[in-house]
C-alpha positions as CSV (number, residue, x, y, z in Angstrom):
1,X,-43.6,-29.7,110.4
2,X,-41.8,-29.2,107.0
3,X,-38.1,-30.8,107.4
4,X,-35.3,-28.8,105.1
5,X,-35.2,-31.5,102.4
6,X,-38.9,-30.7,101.5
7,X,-37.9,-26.8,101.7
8,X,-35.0,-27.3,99.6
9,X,-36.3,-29.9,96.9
10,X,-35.0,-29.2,93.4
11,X,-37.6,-27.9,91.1
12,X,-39.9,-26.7,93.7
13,X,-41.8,-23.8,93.2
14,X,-42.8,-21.6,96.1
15,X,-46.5,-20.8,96.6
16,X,-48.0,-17.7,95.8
17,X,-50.4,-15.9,97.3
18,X,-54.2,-16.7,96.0
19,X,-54.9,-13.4,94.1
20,X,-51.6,-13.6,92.2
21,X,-52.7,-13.0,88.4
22,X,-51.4,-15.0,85.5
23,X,-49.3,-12.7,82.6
24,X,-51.6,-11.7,80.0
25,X,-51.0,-14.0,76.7
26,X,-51.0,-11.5,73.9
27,X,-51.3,-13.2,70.3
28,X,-48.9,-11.4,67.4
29,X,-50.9,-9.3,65.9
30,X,-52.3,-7.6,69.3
31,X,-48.8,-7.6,70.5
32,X,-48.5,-5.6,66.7
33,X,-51.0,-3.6,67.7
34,X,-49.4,-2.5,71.3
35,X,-46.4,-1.6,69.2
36,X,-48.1,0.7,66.8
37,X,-49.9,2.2,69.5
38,X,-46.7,3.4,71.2
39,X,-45.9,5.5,68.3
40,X,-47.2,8.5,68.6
41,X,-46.1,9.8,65.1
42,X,-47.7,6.3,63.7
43,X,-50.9,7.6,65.4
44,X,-50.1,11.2,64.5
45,X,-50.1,10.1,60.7
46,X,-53.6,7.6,60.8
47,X,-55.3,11.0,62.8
48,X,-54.2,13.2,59.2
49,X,-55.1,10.3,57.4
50,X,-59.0,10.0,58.9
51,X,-59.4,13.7,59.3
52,X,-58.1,14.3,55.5
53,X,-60.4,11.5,54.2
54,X,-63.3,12.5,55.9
55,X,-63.4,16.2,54.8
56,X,-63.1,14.8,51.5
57,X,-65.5,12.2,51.2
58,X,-67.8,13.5,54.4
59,X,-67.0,17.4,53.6
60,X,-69.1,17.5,50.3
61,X,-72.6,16.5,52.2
62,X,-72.2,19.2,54.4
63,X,-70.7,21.6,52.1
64,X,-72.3,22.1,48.8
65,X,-70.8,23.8,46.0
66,X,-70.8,23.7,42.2
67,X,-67.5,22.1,40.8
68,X,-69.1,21.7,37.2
69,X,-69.9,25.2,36.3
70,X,-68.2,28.1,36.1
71,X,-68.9,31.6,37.4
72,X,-67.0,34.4,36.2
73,X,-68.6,36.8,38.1
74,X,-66.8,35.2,41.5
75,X,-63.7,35.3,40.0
76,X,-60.2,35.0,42.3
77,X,-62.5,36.1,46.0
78,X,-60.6,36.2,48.6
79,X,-60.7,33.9,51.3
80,X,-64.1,34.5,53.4
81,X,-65.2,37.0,50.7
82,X,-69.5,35.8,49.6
83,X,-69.1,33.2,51.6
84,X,-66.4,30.9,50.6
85,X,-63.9,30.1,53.3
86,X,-60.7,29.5,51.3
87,X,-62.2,31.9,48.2
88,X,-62.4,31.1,44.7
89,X,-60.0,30.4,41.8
90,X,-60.0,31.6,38.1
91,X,-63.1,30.5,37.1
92,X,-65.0,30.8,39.9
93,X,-64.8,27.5,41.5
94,X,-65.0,27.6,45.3
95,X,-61.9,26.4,46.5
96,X,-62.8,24.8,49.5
97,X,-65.0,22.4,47.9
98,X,-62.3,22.2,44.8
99,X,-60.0,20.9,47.6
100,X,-62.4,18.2,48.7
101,X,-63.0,17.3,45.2
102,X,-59.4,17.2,44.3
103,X,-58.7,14.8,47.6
104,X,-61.4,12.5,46.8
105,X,-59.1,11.5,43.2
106,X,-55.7,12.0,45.1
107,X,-56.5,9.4,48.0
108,X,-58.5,6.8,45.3
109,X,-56.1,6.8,42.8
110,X,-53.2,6.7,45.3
111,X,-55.0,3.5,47.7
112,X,-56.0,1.8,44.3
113,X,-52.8,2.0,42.6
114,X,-50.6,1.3,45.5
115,X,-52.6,-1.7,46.4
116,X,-52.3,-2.7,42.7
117,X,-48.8,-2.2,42.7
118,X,-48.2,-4.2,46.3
119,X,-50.2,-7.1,44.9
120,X,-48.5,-7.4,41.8
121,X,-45.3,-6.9,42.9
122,X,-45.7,-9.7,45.7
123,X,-46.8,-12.6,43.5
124,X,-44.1,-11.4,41.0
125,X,-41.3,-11.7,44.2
126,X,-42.9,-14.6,45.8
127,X,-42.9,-16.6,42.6
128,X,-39.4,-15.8,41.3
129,X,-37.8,-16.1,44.8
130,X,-39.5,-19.7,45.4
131,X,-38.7,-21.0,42.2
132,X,-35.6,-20.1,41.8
133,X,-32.5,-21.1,39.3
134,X,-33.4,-19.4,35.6
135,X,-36.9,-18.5,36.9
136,X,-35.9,-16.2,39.3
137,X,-33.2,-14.8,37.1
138,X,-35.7,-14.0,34.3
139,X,-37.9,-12.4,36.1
140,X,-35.5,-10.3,37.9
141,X,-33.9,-9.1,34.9
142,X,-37.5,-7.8,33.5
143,X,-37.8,-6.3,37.2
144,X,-34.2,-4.6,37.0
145,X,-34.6,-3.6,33.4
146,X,-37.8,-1.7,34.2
147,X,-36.1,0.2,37.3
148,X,-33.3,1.2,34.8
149,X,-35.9,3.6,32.9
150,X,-36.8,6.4,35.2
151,X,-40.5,5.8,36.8
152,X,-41.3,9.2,36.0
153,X,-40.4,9.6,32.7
154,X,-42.3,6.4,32.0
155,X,-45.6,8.1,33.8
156,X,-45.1,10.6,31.5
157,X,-45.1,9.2,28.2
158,X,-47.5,6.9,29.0
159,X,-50.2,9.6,30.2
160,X,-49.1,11.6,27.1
161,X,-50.4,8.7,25.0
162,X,-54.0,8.0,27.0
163,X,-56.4,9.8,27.5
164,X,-56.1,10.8,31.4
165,X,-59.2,9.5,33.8
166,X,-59.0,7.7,37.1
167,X,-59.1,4.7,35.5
168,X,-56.2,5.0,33.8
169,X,-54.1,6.7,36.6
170,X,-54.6,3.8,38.7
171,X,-53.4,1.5,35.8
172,X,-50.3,3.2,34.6
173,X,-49.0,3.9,38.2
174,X,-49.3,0.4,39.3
175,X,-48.1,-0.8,36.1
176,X,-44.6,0.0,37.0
177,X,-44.6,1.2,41.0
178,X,-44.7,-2.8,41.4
179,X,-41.6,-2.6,41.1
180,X,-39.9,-1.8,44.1
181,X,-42.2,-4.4,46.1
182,X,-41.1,-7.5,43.6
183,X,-37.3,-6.9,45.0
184,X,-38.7,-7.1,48.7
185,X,-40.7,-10.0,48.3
186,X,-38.0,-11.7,46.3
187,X,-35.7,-11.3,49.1
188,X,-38.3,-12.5,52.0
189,X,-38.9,-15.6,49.5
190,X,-35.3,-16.8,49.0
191,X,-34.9,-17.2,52.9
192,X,-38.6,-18.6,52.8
193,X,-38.1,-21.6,50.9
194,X,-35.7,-23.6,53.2
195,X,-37.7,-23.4,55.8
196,X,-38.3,-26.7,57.5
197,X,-42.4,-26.2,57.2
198,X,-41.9,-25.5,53.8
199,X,-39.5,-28.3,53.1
200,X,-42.0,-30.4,54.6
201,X,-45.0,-29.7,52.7
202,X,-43.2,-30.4,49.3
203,X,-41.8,-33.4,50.7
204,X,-45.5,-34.6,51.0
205,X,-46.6,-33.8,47.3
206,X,-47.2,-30.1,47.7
207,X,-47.2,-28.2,44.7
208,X,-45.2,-24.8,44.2
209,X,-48.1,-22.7,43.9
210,X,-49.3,-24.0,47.5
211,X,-46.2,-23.2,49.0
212,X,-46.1,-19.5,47.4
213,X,-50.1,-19.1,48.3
214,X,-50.0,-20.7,52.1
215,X,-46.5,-20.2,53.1
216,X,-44.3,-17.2,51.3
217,X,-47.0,-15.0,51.0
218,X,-48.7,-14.9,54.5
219,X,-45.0,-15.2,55.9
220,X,-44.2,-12.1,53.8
221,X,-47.0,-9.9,55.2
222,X,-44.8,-8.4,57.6
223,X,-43.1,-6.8,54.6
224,X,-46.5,-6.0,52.0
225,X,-48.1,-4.3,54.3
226,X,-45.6,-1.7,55.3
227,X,-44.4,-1.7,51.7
228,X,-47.9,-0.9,50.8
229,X,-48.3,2.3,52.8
230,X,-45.1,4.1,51.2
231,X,-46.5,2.4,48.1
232,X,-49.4,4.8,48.7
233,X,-47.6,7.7,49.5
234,X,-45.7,7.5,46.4
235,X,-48.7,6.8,43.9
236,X,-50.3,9.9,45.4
237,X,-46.7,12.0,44.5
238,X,-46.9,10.1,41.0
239,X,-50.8,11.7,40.8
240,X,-49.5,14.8,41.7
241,X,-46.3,15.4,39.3
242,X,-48.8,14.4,36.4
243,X,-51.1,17.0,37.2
244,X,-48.8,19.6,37.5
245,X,-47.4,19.0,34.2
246,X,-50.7,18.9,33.1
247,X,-51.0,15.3,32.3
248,X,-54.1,14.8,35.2
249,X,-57.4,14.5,34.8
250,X,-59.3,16.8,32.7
251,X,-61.8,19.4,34.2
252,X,-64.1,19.9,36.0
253,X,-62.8,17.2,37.6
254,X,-60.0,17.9,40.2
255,X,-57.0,16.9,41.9
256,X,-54.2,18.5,44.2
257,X,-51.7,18.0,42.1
258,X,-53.3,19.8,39.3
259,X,-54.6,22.6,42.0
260,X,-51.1,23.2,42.9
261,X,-50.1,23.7,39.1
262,X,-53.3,26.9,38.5
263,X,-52.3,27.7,42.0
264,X,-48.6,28.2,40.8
265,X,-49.8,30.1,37.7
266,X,-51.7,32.7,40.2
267,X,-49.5,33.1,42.5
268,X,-47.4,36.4,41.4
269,X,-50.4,38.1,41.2
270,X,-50.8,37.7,44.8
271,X,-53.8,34.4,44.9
272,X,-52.2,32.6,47.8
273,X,-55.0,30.8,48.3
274,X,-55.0,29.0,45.4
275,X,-51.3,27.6,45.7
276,X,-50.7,26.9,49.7
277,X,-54.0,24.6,50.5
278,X,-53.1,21.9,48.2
279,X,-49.6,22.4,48.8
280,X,-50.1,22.0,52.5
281,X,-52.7,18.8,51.8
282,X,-50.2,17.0,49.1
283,X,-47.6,17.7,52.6
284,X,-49.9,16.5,55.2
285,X,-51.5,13.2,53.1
286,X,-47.7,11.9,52.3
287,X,-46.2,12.5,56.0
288,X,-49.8,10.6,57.1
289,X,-49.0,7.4,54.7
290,X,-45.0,7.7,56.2
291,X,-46.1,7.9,59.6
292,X,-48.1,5.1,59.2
293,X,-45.8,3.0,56.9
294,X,-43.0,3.6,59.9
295,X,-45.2,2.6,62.7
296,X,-46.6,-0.8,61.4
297,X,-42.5,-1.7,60.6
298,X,-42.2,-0.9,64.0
299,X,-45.2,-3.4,64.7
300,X,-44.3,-6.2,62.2
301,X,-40.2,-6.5,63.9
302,X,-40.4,-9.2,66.3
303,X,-37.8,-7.8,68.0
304,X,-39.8,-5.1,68.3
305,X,-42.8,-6.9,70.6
306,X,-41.1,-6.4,74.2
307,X,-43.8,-8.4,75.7
């Protein structure tokens, strides 16, 4: 017979029942991934992004056209005329597989040159936030004086100067779209340093570069890899304004940027075809990297992780 001490002993807890099931433990990053999950544009935008890469890098096996010579006797077909869906442009290059063509240098030279730009721009912010005092001053003052010269106009000249390629795309965009992730970085540092884990490891002998490679960094990643996605976007918007100004890549190779420009060219004569598909692709590849960049911010808040 239980007596009503025992029922009422502080800290007891009741029983429960045999089948009761323990709360799932969820680590961060699937806890991240629950997040992400639950937003629908965030999946929205990495569906555009598969579908768009795969008809440009899968499209060409299953469609075959020539992109290297011309044929003047196809000139400006209308779409489904011969045999080519989205019909041909003023030389006679299909413009179906023109658009696959011209995807396949967007999306590489945007991924490479935002991923360039991300990783310089995070050891730049993690060193000068860490180190502080005239360090960090210096190097911020580089940083600030760069962002004081419009991006753009910077692109401009420089692609004026070189000879255009892929190559060199990736290299001038990330040589001064590092920019913008320096300041984040910086900012995640500064707090980053006087933590007590961080404080610890120097107080046992741990050098500076240890501390920015194990402990600002990886504690930062929150903020790279969302930064990296608009990072991205914005390379494949930098690819496209130096195409249309005619600063791209030289034929026959391709890209949307520099579609849209002969697009633009054709378009009082009544080619619609040649202006709206890349148009509609530049649209649809940005909102994808957005969509994407929003959701894993979603996913990296800890405030955000409800369970």
């Amino acid at each position: 017979m239980t007596t009503l001490s025992e029922a009422v002993r502080p800290g007891a807890v009741p029983d429960q029942p045999a089948d009761a099931e323990a709360p799932p433990v969820r680590g961060l990053w699937r806890q991240g991934l629950v997040v992400f999950c639950e937003n629908r544009l965030a999946l929205v935008g990495l569906g555009l992004f598969v579908l768009l890469a795969g008809i440009c890098f899968l499209g060409p096996l299953f469609y075959h056209t020539d992109q290297v010579h011309t044929d003047l006797t196809a000139v400006h077909l209308t779409p489904g005329e011969q045999g080519h869906p989205l019909g041909t442009d003023g030389v006679g290059y299909d413009q179906l597989g023109r658009l696959m063509l011209g995807g396949q240098t967007s999306i590489i030279v945007g991924l490479a040159a935002g991923i360039l730009a991300t990783a310089v721009g995070t050891i730049w912010g993690a060193v000068a936030g860490f180190a502080g005092g005239w360090v960090d001053s210096a190097m911020m003052r580089v940083v600030d004086a760069m962002m004081s010269i419009p991006s753009l106009f910077l692109f401009m000249l420089l692609a004026a100067i070189v000879t255009p390629s892929v190559p060199m795309l990736i290299v001038i965009i990330g040589a001064f779209a590092w920019l913008g992730p320096a300041r984040l970085v910086r900012g995640d540092a500064l707090t980053l340093r006087s933590r007590e884990y961080v404080q610890a490891m120097r107080g046992m002998g741990g050098t500076g570069g240890r501390a920015v490679r194990r402990h600002i960094v990886p504690n930062a990643i929150g903020t790279v890899i969302v930064n990296a996605t608009f990072q991205v976007a914005d390379a494949i918007l930098y690819v496209a304004y130096l195409s249309f100004l005619g600063l791209g890549v030289p034929p026959p190779a391709a890209n949307w940027g520099g579609m849209l420009s002969d697009g633009l060219a054709d378009t009082y004569s009544g080619h619609w075809w040649l202006l709206y598909p890349p148009g509609i692709a530049i649209i649809l590849i940005v909102l994808a990297f957005n969509f994407i960049g929003d959701g894993l911010r979603d996913a990296f808040e800890v405030r955000l992780r409800r369970r």
